[in-house]
N, C-alpha and C positions, 0 to 999 in steps of 0.2 A: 504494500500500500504506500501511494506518493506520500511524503512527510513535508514536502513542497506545497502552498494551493498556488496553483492559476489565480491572478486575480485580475480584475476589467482593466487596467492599467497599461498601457503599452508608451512608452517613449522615441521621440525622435532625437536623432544626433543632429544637432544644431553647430556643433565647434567640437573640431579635436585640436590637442597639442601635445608636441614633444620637447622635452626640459632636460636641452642638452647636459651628460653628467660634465661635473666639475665645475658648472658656472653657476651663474646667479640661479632665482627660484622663476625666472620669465623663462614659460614657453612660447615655443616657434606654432603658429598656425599650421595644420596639416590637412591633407584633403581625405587621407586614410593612417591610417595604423595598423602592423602586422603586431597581432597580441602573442606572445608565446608563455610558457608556464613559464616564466621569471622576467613578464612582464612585456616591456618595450626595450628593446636592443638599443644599446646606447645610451639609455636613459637615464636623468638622476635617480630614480625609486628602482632601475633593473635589479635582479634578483631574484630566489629563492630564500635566499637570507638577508640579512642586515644585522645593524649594530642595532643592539635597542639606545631606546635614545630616552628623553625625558620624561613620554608619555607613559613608558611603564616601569620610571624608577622605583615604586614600590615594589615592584617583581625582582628586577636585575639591578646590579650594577651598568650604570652606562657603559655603552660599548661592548657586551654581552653579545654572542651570536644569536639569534634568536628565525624563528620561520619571516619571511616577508610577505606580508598580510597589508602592506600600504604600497602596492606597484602603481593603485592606479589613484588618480582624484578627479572623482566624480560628482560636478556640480548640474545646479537646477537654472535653468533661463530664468525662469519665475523669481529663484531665491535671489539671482544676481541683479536685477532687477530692482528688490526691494532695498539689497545692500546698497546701491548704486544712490537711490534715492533718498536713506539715509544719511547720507554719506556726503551729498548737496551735489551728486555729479548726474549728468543724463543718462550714463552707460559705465560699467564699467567690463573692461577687458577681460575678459579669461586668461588672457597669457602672467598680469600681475600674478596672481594664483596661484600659478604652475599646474595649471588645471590640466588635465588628461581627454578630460569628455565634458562635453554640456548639452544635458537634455534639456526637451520640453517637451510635459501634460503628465508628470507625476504630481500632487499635492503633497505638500509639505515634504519634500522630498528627503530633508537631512534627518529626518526622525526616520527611515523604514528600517523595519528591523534590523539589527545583526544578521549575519549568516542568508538574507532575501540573496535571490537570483536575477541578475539582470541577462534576459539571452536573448541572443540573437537569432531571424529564422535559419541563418546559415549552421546554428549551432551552438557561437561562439559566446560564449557565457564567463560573467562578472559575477564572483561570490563578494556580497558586502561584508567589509570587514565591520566599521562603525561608524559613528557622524564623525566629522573633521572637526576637531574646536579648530576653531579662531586662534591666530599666532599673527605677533608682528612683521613676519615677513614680506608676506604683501603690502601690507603698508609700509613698507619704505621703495617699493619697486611704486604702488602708485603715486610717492610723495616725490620721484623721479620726475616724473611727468606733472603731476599737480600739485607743486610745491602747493602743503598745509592743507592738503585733505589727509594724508597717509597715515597720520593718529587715529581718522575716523574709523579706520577699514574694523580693528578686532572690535570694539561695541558694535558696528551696524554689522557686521558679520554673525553675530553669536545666535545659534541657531538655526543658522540659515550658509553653513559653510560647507553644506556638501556631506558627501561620505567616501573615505579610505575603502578601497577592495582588489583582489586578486585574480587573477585569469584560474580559474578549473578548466575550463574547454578550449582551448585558444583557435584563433581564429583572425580577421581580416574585417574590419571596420570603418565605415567611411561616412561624411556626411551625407546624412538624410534617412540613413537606416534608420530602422525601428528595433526596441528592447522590451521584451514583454517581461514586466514584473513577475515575479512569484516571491510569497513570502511562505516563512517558517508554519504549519497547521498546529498552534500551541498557543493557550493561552500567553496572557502578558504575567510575568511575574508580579505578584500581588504583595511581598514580604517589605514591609514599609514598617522603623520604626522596631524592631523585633517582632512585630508583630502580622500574622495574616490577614489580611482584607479578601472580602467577599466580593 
């Protein structure tokens, strides 16, 4: 039995980008990407492993080998949209970001589950790792270009920065394709407080 459901959700690729390694956190605008299991060739997040970093210093010591579970960053037309408008700009770029993908016609896109599937009809499928918080590094790649907005970017970002995830299926990706959702068939955890909620 699928432990996956189908859900009415399907998204369009609107923007990809590739975040040559070793340089800054701007990606380059792409018309496609060849996804392989450790990612995108070339890329700053390529991998099957990585250093852990400061996101799971309760776990490891920094610089820890750990699985790479952030190859890809996955944002919302919608969410960028709202940050942009926060933010007092008209638009803002996907490449500030280091963004990988940007859909559109998911809701609320940085809350979908852990572990949801993003696939493709070709096959090629996105395990979600988790939402992306918010980090100043796009904000000083926006404050490049619009001196004194680029403190705005992590407040008008929080909540709305996307989600980290990994290639399972790999595959070939280009604008305009479509991604059908499927998320986890499991309640939401209820444990709040020590205590269970109904």
């Amino acid at each position: 039995m699928p432990f996956l459901r189908e859900t009415e959700y399907t998204a369009e690729v609107m923007w990809l980008g590739h975040v040559p390694a070793g340089k800054s956190l701007r990606a380059d605008a792409v018309d496609t990407l060849d996804l392989g299991f450790d990612g995108i060739k070339g890329e700053r997040h390529e991998g099957l492993d990585r250093a852990s970093c400061v996101r799971v210093s309760n776990l490891y010591p920094k610089g820890t080998e750990i699985r790479n579970v952030r190859q890809l960053s996955v944002l919302s037309a919608e969410e960028l949209q709202q940050i942009a408008q926060d933010m007092g700009l008209d638009q803002l770029d996907p490449s500030y970001l280091g963004a990988s993908i940007v859909l559109r016609g998911i809701p609320d896109f940085s809350h979908i589950p852990p572990s949801s599937r993003l696939q493709a009809k070709s096959g090629m499928t996105i395990t979600v790792d988790m939402e992306n918080a918010p980090c100043v590094l796009p904000g000083r790649e926006v404050e490049v270009d619009y001196p004194g907005h680029g403190p705005t970017f992590k407040p008008a970002a929080a909540g709305r920065r996307g989600i980290t995830g990994w290639i399972e299926r790999p595959g070939r990706i280009q604008l305009g394709d479509r991604l059908k959702l499927f998320v986890p068939d499991q309640p939401a955890w209820a444990y709040e407080n020590g205590l269970v909620s109904d």
